[in-house]
N, C-alpha and C positions, 0 to 999 in steps of 0.2 A: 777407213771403211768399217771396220769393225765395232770402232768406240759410234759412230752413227747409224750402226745397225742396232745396238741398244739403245741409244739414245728413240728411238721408234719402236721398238718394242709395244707391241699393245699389253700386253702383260704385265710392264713397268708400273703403272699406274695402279694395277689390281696391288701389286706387291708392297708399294711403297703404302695406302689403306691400309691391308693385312697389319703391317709393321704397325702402323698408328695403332688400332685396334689393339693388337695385344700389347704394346706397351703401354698404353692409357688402362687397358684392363687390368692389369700387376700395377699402375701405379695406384687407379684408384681403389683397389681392392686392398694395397699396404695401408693405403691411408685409412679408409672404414675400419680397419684390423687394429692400428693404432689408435683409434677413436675409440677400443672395444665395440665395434660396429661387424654384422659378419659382412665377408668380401663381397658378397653378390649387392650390397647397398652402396657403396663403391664404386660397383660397376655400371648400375642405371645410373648414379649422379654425371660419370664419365659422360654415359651416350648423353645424356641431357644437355653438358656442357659443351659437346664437339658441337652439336644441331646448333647450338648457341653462338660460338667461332662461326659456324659456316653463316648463319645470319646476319652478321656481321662484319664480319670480311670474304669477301666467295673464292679467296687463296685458298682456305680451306676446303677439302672433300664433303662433299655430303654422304655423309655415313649413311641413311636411311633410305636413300635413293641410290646404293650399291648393291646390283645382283650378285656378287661375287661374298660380300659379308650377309644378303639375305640367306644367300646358300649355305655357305658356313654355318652363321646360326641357327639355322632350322636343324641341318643336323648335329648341331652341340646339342638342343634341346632333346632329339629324340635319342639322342647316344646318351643323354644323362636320365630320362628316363627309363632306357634299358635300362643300364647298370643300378638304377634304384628299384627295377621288375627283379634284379636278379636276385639280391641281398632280402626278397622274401621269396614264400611257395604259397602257391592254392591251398594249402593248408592252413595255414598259417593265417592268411587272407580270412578264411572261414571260421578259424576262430572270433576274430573282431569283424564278424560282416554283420551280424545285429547292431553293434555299439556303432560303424561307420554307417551304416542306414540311418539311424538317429539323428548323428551328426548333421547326415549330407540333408536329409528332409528339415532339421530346424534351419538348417543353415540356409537352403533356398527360401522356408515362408518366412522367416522374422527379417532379412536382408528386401525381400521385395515386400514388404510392407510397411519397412523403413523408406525404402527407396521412391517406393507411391507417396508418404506422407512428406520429405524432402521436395520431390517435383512438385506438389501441390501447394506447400508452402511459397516455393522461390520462382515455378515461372507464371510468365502471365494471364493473369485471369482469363478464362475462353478457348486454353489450352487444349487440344486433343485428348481424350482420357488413354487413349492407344499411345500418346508419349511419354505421361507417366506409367502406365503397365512396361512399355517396355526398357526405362530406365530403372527402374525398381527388378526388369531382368536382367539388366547388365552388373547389376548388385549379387545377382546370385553367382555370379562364376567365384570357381577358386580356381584357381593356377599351381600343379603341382609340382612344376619343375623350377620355383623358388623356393617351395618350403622343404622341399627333397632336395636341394642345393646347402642350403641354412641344417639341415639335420644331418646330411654328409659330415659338413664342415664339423657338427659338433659331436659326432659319432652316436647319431641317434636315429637311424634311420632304420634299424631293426627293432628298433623299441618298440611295446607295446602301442604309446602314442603317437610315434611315426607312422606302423600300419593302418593304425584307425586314419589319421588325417589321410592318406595317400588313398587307402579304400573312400574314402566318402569322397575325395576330389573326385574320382573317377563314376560314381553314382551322382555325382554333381554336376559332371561332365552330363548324362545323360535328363537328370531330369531339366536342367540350363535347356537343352535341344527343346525340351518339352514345354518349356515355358515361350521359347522364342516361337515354337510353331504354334501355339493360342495367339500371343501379341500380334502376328503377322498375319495369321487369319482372322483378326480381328481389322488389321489393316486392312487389308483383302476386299473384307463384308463391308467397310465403313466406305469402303473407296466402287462399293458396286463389281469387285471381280474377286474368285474364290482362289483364294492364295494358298488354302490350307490340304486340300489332297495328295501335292506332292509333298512338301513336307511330313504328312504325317507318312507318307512312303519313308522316306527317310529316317526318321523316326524308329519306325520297323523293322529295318536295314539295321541301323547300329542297337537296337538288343539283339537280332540275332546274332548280329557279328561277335557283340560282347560276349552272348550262350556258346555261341560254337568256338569261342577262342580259348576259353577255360574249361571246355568239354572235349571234346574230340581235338581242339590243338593238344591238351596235354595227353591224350592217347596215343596221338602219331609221333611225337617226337620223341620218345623214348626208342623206337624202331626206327627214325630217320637219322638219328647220332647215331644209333649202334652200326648203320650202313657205312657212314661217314668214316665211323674207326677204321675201318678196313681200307679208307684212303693210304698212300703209299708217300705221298707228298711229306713236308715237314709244312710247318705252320697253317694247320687248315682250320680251330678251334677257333679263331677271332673271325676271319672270314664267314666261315658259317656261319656262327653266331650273328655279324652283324647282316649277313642276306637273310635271315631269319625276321633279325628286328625288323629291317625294313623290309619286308614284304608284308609284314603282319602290320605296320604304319602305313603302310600303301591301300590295304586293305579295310582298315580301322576309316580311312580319308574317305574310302567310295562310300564307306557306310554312311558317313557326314558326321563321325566322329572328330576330332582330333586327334591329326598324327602320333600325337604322347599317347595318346591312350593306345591305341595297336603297339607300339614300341613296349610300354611298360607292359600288358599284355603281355608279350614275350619273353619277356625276362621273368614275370613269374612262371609260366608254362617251364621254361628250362630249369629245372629242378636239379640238384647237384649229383643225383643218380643218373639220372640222362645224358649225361656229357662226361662221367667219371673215366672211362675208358680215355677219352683223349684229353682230359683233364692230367693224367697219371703220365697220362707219353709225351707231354709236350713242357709237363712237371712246372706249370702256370694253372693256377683255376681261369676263367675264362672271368671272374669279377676283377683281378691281379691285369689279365691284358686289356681290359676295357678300357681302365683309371685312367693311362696315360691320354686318351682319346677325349675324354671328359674333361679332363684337367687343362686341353689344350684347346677345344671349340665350344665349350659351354660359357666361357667368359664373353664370346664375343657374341654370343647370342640377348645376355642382359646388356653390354654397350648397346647393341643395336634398341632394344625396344625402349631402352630411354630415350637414344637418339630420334624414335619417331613421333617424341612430342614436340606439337610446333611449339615456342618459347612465344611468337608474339600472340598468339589465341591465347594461351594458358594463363600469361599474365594480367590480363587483362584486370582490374580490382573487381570487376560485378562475377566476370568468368573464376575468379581463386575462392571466392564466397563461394560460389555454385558446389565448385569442385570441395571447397573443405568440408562443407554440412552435409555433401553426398558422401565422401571421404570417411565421416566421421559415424553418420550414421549406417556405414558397411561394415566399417570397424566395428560397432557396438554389435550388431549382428549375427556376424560371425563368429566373434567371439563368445557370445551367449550361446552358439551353439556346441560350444566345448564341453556344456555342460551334459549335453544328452549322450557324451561317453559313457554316465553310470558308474557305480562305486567303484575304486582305486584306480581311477585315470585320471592321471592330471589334469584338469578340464583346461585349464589357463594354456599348455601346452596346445593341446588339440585344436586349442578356441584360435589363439593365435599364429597356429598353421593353416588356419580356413582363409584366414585374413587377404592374400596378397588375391589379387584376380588379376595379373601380369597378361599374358597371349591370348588366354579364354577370352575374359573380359574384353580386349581388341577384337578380337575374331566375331564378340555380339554388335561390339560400335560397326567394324566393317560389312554384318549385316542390316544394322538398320541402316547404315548411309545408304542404301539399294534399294529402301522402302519408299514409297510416296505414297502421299495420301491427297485422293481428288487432284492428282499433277503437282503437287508441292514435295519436295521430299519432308519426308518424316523428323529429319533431325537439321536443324540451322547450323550455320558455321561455329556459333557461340556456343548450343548447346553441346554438341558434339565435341569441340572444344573440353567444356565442362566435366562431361563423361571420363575423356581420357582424362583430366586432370584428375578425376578422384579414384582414378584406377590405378595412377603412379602411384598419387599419396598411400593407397593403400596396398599397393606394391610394396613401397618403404617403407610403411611401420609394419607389415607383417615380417618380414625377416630382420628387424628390428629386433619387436617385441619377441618372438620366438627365441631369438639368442638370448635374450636378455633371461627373459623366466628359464632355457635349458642353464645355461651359466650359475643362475641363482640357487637353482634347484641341484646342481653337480650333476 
Protein backbone atom coordinates (compact mmCIF):
# COMPACT_ATOMS: atom_id res chain seq x y z
CA UNK A 1 0.00 0.00 0.00
CA UNK A 2 2.60 2.35 0.67
CA UNK A 3 4.91 1.73 -2.48
CA UNK A 4 1.23 2.52 -4.37
CA UNK A 5 0.52 5.40 -2.51
CA UNK A 6 3.66 6.99 -4.11
CA UNK A 7 3.45 5.46 -7.18
CA UNK A 8 0.10 8.21 -7.21
CA UNK A 9 1.43 10.81 -5.75
CA UNK A 10 0.49 13.89 -7.87
CA UNK A 11 3.67 15.52 -6.85
CA UNK A 12 5.87 12.59 -8.46
CA UNK A 13 5.62 14.10 -11.72
CA UNK A 14 6.28 17.95 -10.62
CA UNK A 15 9.58 16.30 -8.86
CA UNK A 16 10.68 13.96 -11.28
CA UNK A 17 10.66 17.64 -14.17
CA UNK A 18 12.25 19.61 -11.21
CA UNK A 19 15.24 16.81 -11.28
CA UNK A 20 15.24 17.05 -15.29
CA UNK A 21 15.52 20.66 -15.08
CA UNK A 22 18.24 21.17 -12.81
CA UNK A 23 20.32 18.51 -13.97
CA UNK A 24 20.19 19.41 -17.85
CA UNK A 25 20.75 23.03 -16.23
CA UNK A 26 24.50 21.92 -14.61
CA UNK A 27 24.85 19.91 -17.41
CA UNK A 28 24.41 22.31 -19.93
CA UNK A 29 25.87 25.18 -18.40
CA UNK A 30 29.48 22.75 -17.76
CA UNK A 31 29.35 22.23 -21.27
CA UNK A 32 28.99 26.29 -22.49
CA UNK A 33 31.77 26.78 -19.52
CA UNK A 34 34.00 24.22 -21.31
CA UNK A 35 33.34 25.69 -24.66
CA UNK A 36 34.51 29.15 -22.85
CA UNK A 37 30.78 29.93 -23.41
CA UNK A 38 29.25 31.70 -19.91
CA UNK A 39 26.58 28.97 -18.23
CA UNK A 40 23.46 30.85 -18.84
CA UNK A 41 24.13 30.08 -22.93
CA UNK A 42 23.94 26.52 -21.92
CA UNK A 43 21.09 26.82 -20.33
CA UNK A 44 18.72 28.32 -23.26
CA UNK A 45 20.40 25.54 -25.67
CA UNK A 46 19.17 22.92 -22.71
CA UNK A 47 15.52 24.30 -22.81
CA UNK A 48 15.59 24.47 -26.59
CA UNK A 49 16.70 20.85 -26.80
CA UNK A 50 14.09 19.26 -24.05
CA UNK A 51 11.04 21.31 -26.40
CA UNK A 52 12.91 19.38 -29.09
CA UNK A 53 12.87 15.59 -27.22
CA UNK A 54 9.40 16.40 -26.36
CA UNK A 55 8.47 17.06 -30.11
CA UNK A 56 9.61 14.30 -30.98
CA UNK A 57 8.99 11.66 -28.64
CA UNK A 58 5.93 12.86 -26.16
CA UNK A 59 7.77 10.34 -23.31
CA UNK A 60 9.19 13.38 -22.82
CA UNK A 61 7.77 16.36 -20.33
CA UNK A 62 6.94 19.39 -21.84
CA UNK A 63 9.08 21.74 -20.00
CA UNK A 64 7.20 25.01 -21.18
CA UNK A 65 3.74 23.90 -20.62
CA UNK A 66 4.83 23.32 -16.67
CA UNK A 67 3.22 25.55 -14.09
CA UNK A 68 5.41 24.07 -11.50
CA UNK A 69 8.92 25.28 -13.62
CA UNK A 70 6.83 28.61 -14.85
CA UNK A 71 6.78 29.22 -11.00
CA UNK A 72 10.12 28.31 -10.26
CA UNK A 73 11.48 30.58 -12.92
CA UNK A 74 9.76 33.49 -12.60
CA UNK A 75 11.07 33.51 -9.26
CA UNK A 76 14.75 32.59 -10.18
CA UNK A 77 14.43 35.79 -12.35
CA UNK A 78 13.13 38.05 -9.84
CA UNK A 79 15.51 36.52 -6.84
CA UNK A 80 18.34 37.14 -9.38
CA UNK A 81 17.37 40.53 -9.98
CA UNK A 82 17.08 41.40 -6.36
CA UNK A 83 20.40 40.17 -5.58
CA UNK A 84 21.95 42.26 -8.57
CA UNK A 85 19.38 45.66 -6.87
CA UNK A 86 21.44 44.71 -3.94
CA UNK A 87 25.39 44.72 -5.07
CA UNK A 88 24.42 48.54 -6.12
CA UNK A 89 22.67 51.89 -4.25
CA UNK A 90 20.59 54.88 -5.53
CA UNK A 91 23.68 56.50 -5.48
CA UNK A 92 25.50 54.96 -7.14
CA UNK A 93 22.79 54.38 -9.92
CA UNK A 94 22.89 58.50 -10.08
CA UNK A 95 26.09 58.64 -10.79
CA UNK A 96 25.74 56.75 -14.25
CA UNK A 97 22.05 57.75 -14.76
CA UNK A 98 23.14 60.41 -17.54
CA UNK A 99 25.60 57.93 -19.45
CA UNK A 100 22.54 54.89 -19.01
CA UNK A 101 19.77 57.44 -20.40
CA UNK A 102 22.02 57.72 -23.38
CA UNK A 103 22.44 54.33 -23.69
CA UNK A 104 18.78 53.16 -23.11
CA UNK A 105 17.40 56.29 -25.73
CA UNK A 106 20.12 55.10 -28.60
CA UNK A 107 19.42 51.76 -27.77
CA UNK A 108 15.45 51.94 -28.32
CA UNK A 109 15.79 54.50 -31.71
CA UNK A 110 18.67 52.83 -33.83
CA UNK A 111 17.11 49.03 -32.85
CA UNK A 112 13.49 50.22 -34.14
CA UNK A 113 14.71 51.58 -37.06
CA UNK A 114 16.85 48.75 -37.79
CA UNK A 115 13.86 46.64 -37.05
CA UNK A 116 11.37 48.92 -39.49
CA UNK A 117 14.07 48.67 -42.31
CA UNK A 118 14.36 44.55 -41.73
CA UNK A 119 10.29 44.09 -41.71
CA UNK A 120 10.18 46.25 -44.79
CA UNK A 121 12.85 44.60 -46.60
CA UNK A 122 11.66 40.68 -45.93
CA UNK A 123 7.81 40.59 -45.53
CA UNK A 124 5.33 40.94 -48.05
CA UNK A 125 4.72 43.76 -50.04
CA UNK A 126 1.17 45.51 -48.67
CA UNK A 127 2.15 44.64 -45.26
CA UNK A 128 0.56 46.68 -42.47
CA UNK A 129 3.07 49.56 -41.59
CA UNK A 130 1.56 48.97 -37.74
CA UNK A 131 3.70 45.38 -38.17
CA UNK A 132 6.56 46.78 -38.98
CA UNK A 133 6.53 49.63 -36.17
CA UNK A 134 5.78 47.15 -33.98
CA UNK A 135 8.54 44.54 -34.82
CA UNK A 136 11.18 47.30 -34.88
CA UNK A 137 9.52 47.52 -30.99
CA UNK A 138 10.24 44.24 -30.07
CA UNK A 139 13.93 45.21 -31.26
CA UNK A 140 14.01 47.55 -28.48
CA UNK A 141 13.80 45.49 -25.28
CA UNK A 142 16.78 44.55 -23.34
CA UNK A 143 16.45 41.84 -20.90
CA UNK A 144 18.50 42.45 -17.74
CA UNK A 145 18.48 39.25 -15.98
CA UNK A 146 20.92 37.67 -18.76
CA UNK A 147 23.30 40.26 -18.89
CA UNK A 148 23.19 40.60 -14.92
CA UNK A 149 23.52 36.71 -14.90
CA UNK A 150 26.73 36.77 -17.61
CA UNK A 151 28.41 39.86 -15.18
CA UNK A 152 27.72 37.83 -11.90
CA UNK A 153 29.40 34.98 -13.36
CA UNK A 154 32.40 37.34 -14.33
CA UNK A 155 32.36 39.38 -11.24
CA UNK A 156 31.39 42.42 -12.99
CA UNK A 157 28.31 43.45 -11.82
CA UNK A 158 29.45 46.42 -9.79
CA UNK A 159 31.44 47.72 -12.45
CA UNK A 160 31.07 50.92 -13.82
CA UNK A 161 29.57 49.22 -17.04
CA UNK A 162 27.52 46.88 -15.29
CA UNK A 163 25.44 49.88 -13.60
CA UNK A 164 25.20 51.78 -16.71
CA UNK A 165 23.87 48.49 -18.72
CA UNK A 166 21.34 47.46 -15.73
CA UNK A 167 20.35 51.49 -15.46
CA UNK A 168 19.38 51.74 -19.15
CA UNK A 169 17.59 48.22 -19.15
CA UNK A 170 15.48 49.51 -16.65
CA UNK A 171 14.77 53.10 -18.74
CA UNK A 172 14.33 50.59 -21.53
CA UNK A 173 12.07 48.79 -19.68
CA UNK A 174 10.03 51.88 -19.60
CA UNK A 175 10.49 53.75 -22.77
CA UNK A 176 9.80 49.75 -24.58
CA UNK A 177 6.10 50.38 -22.59
CA UNK A 178 6.01 53.66 -24.58
CA UNK A 179 6.70 52.51 -27.69
CA UNK A 180 4.35 49.54 -27.47
CA UNK A 181 1.46 51.99 -26.32
CA UNK A 182 2.04 54.29 -29.85
CA UNK A 183 2.15 50.72 -32.00
CA UNK A 184 -1.03 49.62 -30.29
CA UNK A 185 -2.82 52.79 -30.59
CA UNK A 186 -1.94 52.98 -33.76
CA UNK A 187 -3.47 49.53 -34.06
CA UNK A 188 -6.54 50.73 -32.26
CA UNK A 189 -7.04 53.93 -34.79
CA UNK A 190 -6.16 51.78 -38.03
CA UNK A 191 -8.75 49.04 -36.66
CA UNK A 192 -11.56 52.09 -35.94
CA UNK A 193 -11.35 51.61 -31.83
CA UNK A 194 -9.12 53.67 -29.36
CA UNK A 195 -6.81 51.26 -27.90
CA UNK A 196 -4.53 53.98 -26.50
CA UNK A 197 -6.11 55.70 -23.29
CA UNK A 198 -5.78 52.82 -21.10
CA UNK A 199 -2.44 52.17 -21.81
CA UNK A 200 -1.29 55.46 -21.64
CA UNK A 201 -2.91 54.97 -17.98
CA UNK A 202 -0.43 52.56 -17.59
CA UNK A 203 2.10 54.22 -18.75
CA UNK A 204 1.62 56.72 -16.02
CA UNK A 205 1.33 54.04 -13.42
CA UNK A 206 4.88 52.74 -13.87
CA UNK A 207 6.75 56.27 -13.79
CA UNK A 208 5.21 56.79 -10.77
CA UNK A 209 5.67 53.53 -9.48
CA UNK A 210 9.50 53.99 -10.71
CA UNK A 211 9.38 57.90 -8.84
CA UNK A 212 7.93 56.65 -5.67
CA UNK A 213 10.13 53.43 -5.46
CA UNK A 214 13.48 55.19 -5.41
CA UNK A 215 12.00 58.19 -3.46
CA UNK A 216 10.12 57.62 -0.56
CA UNK A 217 10.82 53.39 -0.85
CA UNK A 218 14.33 54.51 0.09
CA UNK A 219 12.97 56.80 3.08
CA UNK A 220 10.86 54.18 4.58
CA UNK A 221 13.05 51.43 4.73
CA UNK A 222 15.73 52.57 6.78
CA UNK A 223 12.90 52.95 9.68
CA UNK A 224 11.06 49.56 8.53
CA UNK A 225 14.58 47.31 9.21
CA UNK A 226 15.33 49.38 12.17
CA UNK A 227 11.71 48.09 13.52
CA UNK A 228 12.48 44.63 12.18
CA UNK A 229 15.89 44.55 14.32
CA UNK A 230 14.03 44.45 17.39
CA UNK A 231 12.43 41.03 16.10
CA UNK A 232 13.33 38.41 18.72
CA UNK A 233 13.20 35.40 16.23
CA UNK A 234 16.52 34.13 14.74
CA UNK A 235 16.68 34.27 10.86
CA UNK A 236 14.45 37.10 9.92
CA UNK A 237 17.06 39.07 7.45
CA UNK A 238 16.30 36.70 4.21
CA UNK A 239 12.55 36.62 4.81
CA UNK A 240 12.25 40.14 5.07
CA UNK A 241 14.31 40.99 2.47
CA UNK A 242 12.64 38.60 0.19
CA UNK A 243 8.61 39.91 1.26
CA UNK A 244 10.33 43.13 0.38
CA UNK A 245 11.47 42.20 -3.20
CA UNK A 246 8.36 40.71 -3.75
CA UNK A 247 5.86 43.09 -2.82
CA UNK A 248 7.82 45.84 -4.63
CA UNK A 249 7.63 43.02 -7.96
CA UNK A 250 4.07 42.77 -7.15
CA UNK A 251 3.83 46.27 -7.23
CA UNK A 252 6.20 47.11 -10.25
CA UNK A 253 3.37 44.19 -12.30
CA UNK A 254 0.19 46.54 -11.32
CA UNK A 255 2.15 49.38 -12.60
CA UNK A 256 2.58 47.23 -16.18
CA UNK A 257 6.12 47.07 -15.40
CA UNK A 258 8.08 43.97 -15.33
CA UNK A 259 8.15 42.08 -12.25
CA UNK A 260 12.33 42.41 -12.54
CA UNK A 261 12.00 45.91 -12.40
CA UNK A 262 10.11 46.23 -8.89
CA UNK A 263 12.44 43.33 -7.51
CA UNK A 264 15.75 45.02 -8.80
CA UNK A 265 13.94 48.14 -7.44
CA UNK A 266 14.51 46.78 -4.11
CA UNK A 267 17.55 45.68 -3.89
CA UNK A 268 18.76 48.94 -4.66
CA UNK A 269 16.42 50.74 -2.12
CA UNK A 270 18.10 48.26 0.66
CA UNK A 271 21.29 50.06 1.13
CA UNK A 272 23.86 48.29 3.42
CA UNK A 273 23.06 50.95 6.22
CA UNK A 274 19.50 49.92 6.41
CA UNK A 275 19.86 46.30 7.19
CA UNK A 276 23.40 46.71 9.07
CA UNK A 277 21.75 46.07 12.54
CA UNK A 278 20.64 42.48 11.46
CA UNK A 279 23.19 42.26 9.06
CA UNK A 280 25.72 42.14 12.24
CA UNK A 281 23.37 39.62 14.41
CA UNK A 282 22.60 37.13 12.04
CA UNK A 283 26.74 37.72 10.98
CA UNK A 284 25.57 37.07 6.95
CA UNK A 285 25.07 40.34 4.67
CA UNK A 286 21.74 39.66 3.19
CA UNK A 287 23.82 39.65 -0.52
CA UNK A 288 25.92 36.20 1.15
CA UNK A 289 21.91 34.67 2.03
CA UNK A 290 20.38 35.51 -1.31
CA UNK A 291 23.39 33.58 -3.50
CA UNK A 292 22.42 30.22 -2.54
CA UNK A 293 18.59 31.14 -3.88
CA UNK A 294 19.96 32.39 -7.24
CA UNK A 295 22.27 29.76 -7.70
CA UNK A 296 19.42 27.31 -7.32
CA UNK A 297 16.16 28.70 -9.37
CA UNK A 298 17.73 31.21 -11.83
CA UNK A 299 18.96 28.34 -13.93
CA UNK A 300 15.88 26.90 -14.46
CA UNK A 301 14.21 30.10 -15.39
CA UNK A 302 16.79 30.31 -18.76
CA UNK A 303 16.04 26.13 -19.47
CA UNK A 304 12.46 27.34 -19.41
CA UNK A 305 12.54 30.39 -22.03
CA UNK A 306 14.62 28.31 -24.43
CA UNK A 307 12.13 25.63 -23.98
CA UNK A 308 9.29 27.96 -25.04
CA UNK A 309 10.70 28.08 -28.62
CA UNK A 310 8.68 26.00 -30.86
CA UNK A 311 11.68 23.98 -33.00
CA UNK A 312 8.99 23.34 -35.88
CA UNK A 313 8.12 27.27 -36.65
CA UNK A 314 11.65 28.38 -35.96
CA UNK A 315 13.19 26.06 -38.33
CA UNK A 316 11.52 26.78 -40.90
CA UNK A 317 14.43 28.04 -44.00
CA UNK A 318 12.16 31.33 -44.94
CA UNK A 319 11.28 31.70 -40.88
CA UNK A 320 15.59 31.26 -39.71
CA UNK A 321 16.27 34.17 -42.72
CA UNK A 322 13.47 36.16 -40.98
CA UNK A 323 14.87 35.51 -37.66
CA UNK A 324 18.71 36.03 -38.61
CA UNK A 325 18.52 39.57 -40.33
CA UNK A 326 16.14 40.63 -37.49
CA UNK A 327 18.74 38.84 -35.11
CA UNK A 328 21.43 40.60 -36.67
CA UNK A 329 20.18 43.92 -37.22
CA UNK A 330 19.32 44.14 -33.01
CA UNK A 331 22.71 43.09 -32.60
CA UNK A 332 24.12 45.85 -34.57
CA UNK A 333 21.88 48.27 -32.68
CA UNK A 334 22.44 47.64 -29.51
CA UNK A 335 25.60 47.38 -29.65
CA UNK A 336 26.16 50.83 -31.27
CA UNK A 337 24.45 51.98 -28.49
CA UNK A 338 27.33 51.18 -26.17
CA UNK A 339 28.81 53.96 -27.54
CA UNK A 340 26.54 56.78 -25.93
CA UNK A 341 28.29 55.68 -22.43
CA UNK A 342 30.92 58.50 -23.18
CA UNK A 343 34.70 58.80 -22.31
CA UNK A 344 36.23 55.65 -20.32
CA UNK A 345 33.30 53.31 -20.58
CA UNK A 346 34.04 50.42 -22.29
CA UNK A 347 31.44 51.01 -25.07
CA UNK A 348 31.91 47.16 -26.44
CA UNK A 349 31.03 46.04 -22.80
CA UNK A 350 27.86 48.10 -22.41
CA UNK A 351 26.89 47.65 -26.19
CA UNK A 352 27.03 43.94 -25.73
CA UNK A 353 24.96 43.87 -22.46
CA UNK A 354 21.97 45.83 -24.24
CA UNK A 355 22.23 42.94 -26.70
CA UNK A 356 19.98 39.91 -25.20
CA UNK A 357 16.09 40.84 -25.20
CA UNK A 358 15.33 37.30 -23.49
CA UNK A 359 11.63 37.74 -21.22
CA UNK A 360 11.08 41.54 -22.21
CA UNK A 361 11.18 40.86 -25.73
CA UNK A 362 8.61 37.69 -25.09
CA UNK A 363 6.41 39.85 -22.89
CA UNK A 364 6.19 42.59 -26.44
CA UNK A 365 5.45 39.15 -28.82
CA UNK A 366 2.86 37.98 -26.12
CA UNK A 367 1.42 41.55 -26.52
CA UNK A 368 1.10 41.75 -30.03
CA UNK A 369 -0.28 38.17 -30.35
CA UNK A 370 -3.56 39.98 -28.40
CA UNK A 371 -3.58 42.66 -31.09
CA UNK A 372 -5.92 42.46 -34.43
CA UNK A 373 -6.14 44.58 -36.93
CA UNK A 374 -9.72 44.91 -38.79
CA UNK A 375 -10.47 41.03 -37.12
CA UNK A 376 -7.15 39.60 -38.34
CA UNK A 377 -4.63 39.22 -35.57
CA UNK A 378 -1.74 41.50 -35.92
CA UNK A 379 1.15 38.79 -36.03
CA UNK A 380 0.74 35.33 -38.36
CA UNK A 381 2.06 32.06 -36.97
CA UNK A 382 5.27 32.60 -39.22
CA UNK A 383 5.99 35.90 -38.35
CA UNK A 384 5.67 35.53 -34.70
CA UNK A 385 7.64 32.53 -35.13
CA UNK A 386 10.27 34.91 -36.58
CA UNK A 387 10.14 37.42 -33.82
CA UNK A 388 11.06 34.78 -31.19
CA UNK A 389 13.52 33.40 -33.34
CA UNK A 390 15.60 36.55 -33.50
CA UNK A 391 15.00 37.23 -29.73
CA UNK A 392 16.84 33.73 -28.90
CA UNK A 393 19.60 34.51 -31.54
CA UNK A 394 20.08 37.55 -29.73
CA UNK A 395 19.54 36.20 -26.35
CA UNK A 396 22.74 33.98 -27.31
CA UNK A 397 25.15 36.22 -28.78
CA UNK A 398 24.49 38.74 -26.14
CA UNK A 399 26.01 36.69 -23.18
CA UNK A 400 28.23 35.42 -25.67
CA UNK A 401 29.81 38.35 -26.75
CA UNK A 402 29.68 40.07 -23.24
CA UNK A 403 31.93 37.17 -21.86
CA UNK A 404 33.94 37.23 -24.58
CA UNK A 405 35.02 41.13 -24.48
CA UNK A 406 34.77 40.90 -20.14
CA UNK A 407 37.41 37.81 -20.60
CA UNK A 408 39.38 39.73 -23.14
CA UNK A 409 39.51 42.88 -21.54
CA UNK A 410 40.43 40.96 -17.74
Amino acid sequence: MPFAFLMHDPLAGTLMLLALLWLSAKVGGELAVRLKLPAVTGELAVGLALTALHCSWAIFPDVAASPAAELLGGLGVVVLMFAVGLESTVPQMMKVGAAALRVAVIGVVLPMAAGLAGAWLLLPKGSPFVLDLFIGACLCATSIGISAQVLREKGASDSLEGRIIVGAAVVDDVLGLLVLVAVSGLVGAASGAAAGPGLLKTLARALVFLGGALTLGRLATPHLFSLASRFRGEQVLLPLGLGFAFLLAWLGNLAGLASIVGAYAAGLILEPAHIEDLERRERHTLEELVHPLVTVLSPLFFVLMGAKVDPAALFKPATLGFAALLALLGVAGKYAAGYGGGKGIRAAVVGWGMVPRGEVGLIFVAAGAQLQLNGVPLLSADVQAGIIGALLLTTIAGPVGLGWVLRARG
